[in-house]
Every structure is written in C-alpha cells, then in structure tokens.
C-alpha positions as CSV (number, residue, x, y, z in Angstrom):
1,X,22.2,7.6,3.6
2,X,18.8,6.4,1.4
3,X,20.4,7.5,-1.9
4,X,22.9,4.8,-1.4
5,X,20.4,2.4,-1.0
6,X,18.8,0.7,-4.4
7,X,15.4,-0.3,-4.2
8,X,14.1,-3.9,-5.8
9,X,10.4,-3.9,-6.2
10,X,8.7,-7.0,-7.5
11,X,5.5,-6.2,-9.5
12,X,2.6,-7.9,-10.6
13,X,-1.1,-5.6,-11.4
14,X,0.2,-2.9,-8.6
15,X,-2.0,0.2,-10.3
16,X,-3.6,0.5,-6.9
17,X,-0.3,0.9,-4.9
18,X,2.7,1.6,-6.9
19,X,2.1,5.2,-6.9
20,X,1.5,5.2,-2.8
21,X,4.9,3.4,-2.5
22,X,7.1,4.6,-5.2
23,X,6.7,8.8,-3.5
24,X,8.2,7.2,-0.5
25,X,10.7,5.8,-2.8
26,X,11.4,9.2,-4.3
27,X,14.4,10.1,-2.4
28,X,16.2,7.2,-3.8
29,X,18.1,7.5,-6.2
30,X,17.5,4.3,-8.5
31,X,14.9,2.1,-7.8
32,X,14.9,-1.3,-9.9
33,X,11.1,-2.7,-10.7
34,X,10.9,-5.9,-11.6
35,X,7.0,-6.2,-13.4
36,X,5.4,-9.9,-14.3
37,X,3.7,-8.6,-16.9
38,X,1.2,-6.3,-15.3
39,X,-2.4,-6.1,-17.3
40,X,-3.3,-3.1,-15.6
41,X,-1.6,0.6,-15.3
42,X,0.7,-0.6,-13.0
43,X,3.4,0.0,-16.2
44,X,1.9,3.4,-17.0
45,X,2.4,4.8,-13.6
46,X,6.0,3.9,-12.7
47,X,6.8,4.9,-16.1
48,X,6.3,8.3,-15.4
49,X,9.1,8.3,-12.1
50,X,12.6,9.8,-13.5
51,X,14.6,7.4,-10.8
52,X,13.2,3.8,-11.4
53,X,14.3,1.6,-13.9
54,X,11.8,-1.4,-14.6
55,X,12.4,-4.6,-16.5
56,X,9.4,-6.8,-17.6
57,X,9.5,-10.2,-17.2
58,X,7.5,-13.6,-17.1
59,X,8.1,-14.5,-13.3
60,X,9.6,-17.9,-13.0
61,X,10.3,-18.0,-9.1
62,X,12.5,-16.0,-6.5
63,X,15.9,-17.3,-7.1
C-alpha cells in the first residue's frame, strides 16, 4: 500500500539526515523533494536515489 503513497519532503542543508530518511523512503515509489537551496551535500546525496524527484527553490512560505 506505500507505493501508492507520494512522499513530499521539504529540504533545507539536510546532508546529516537525508540519507537516514530517504532508505526508509525507498519502498516508495516517487518521492517529491522540495530543496531551499541547500549549501551543503544535501543535493548530492538525494541525487543519487532513482525514485525521488527534487525541485530547488527559494522558500517563500508554506502555502
């Protein structure tokens, strides 16, 4: 039932946990990342994961 399910992450310098929270992710299959512009690897790392699809962005707000 997981697969059906389509992740939204929100980003922002996540190098030190992205990796931890995208393998539980890994059963998905699409998750959406949302990155503010990350300065660190954050980028690098969920790059590499064949099911998300990432979109950078200046964050404005939640809505």
């Amino acid at each position: 039932m997981f697969y059906q399910i389509t992740p939204f992450i929100l980003t922002l310098n996540e190098e030190m946990n992205i990796g931890r929270f995208l393998e539980q992710l890994r059963c998905a299959h699409m998750v959406v990342v949302l990155d503010s512009g990350s300065k660190d690897k954050t980028v690098s790392i969920y790059a590499q994961c064949t099911n998300v699809h990432f979109i950078i962005l200046k964050f404005k707000d939640h809505a």
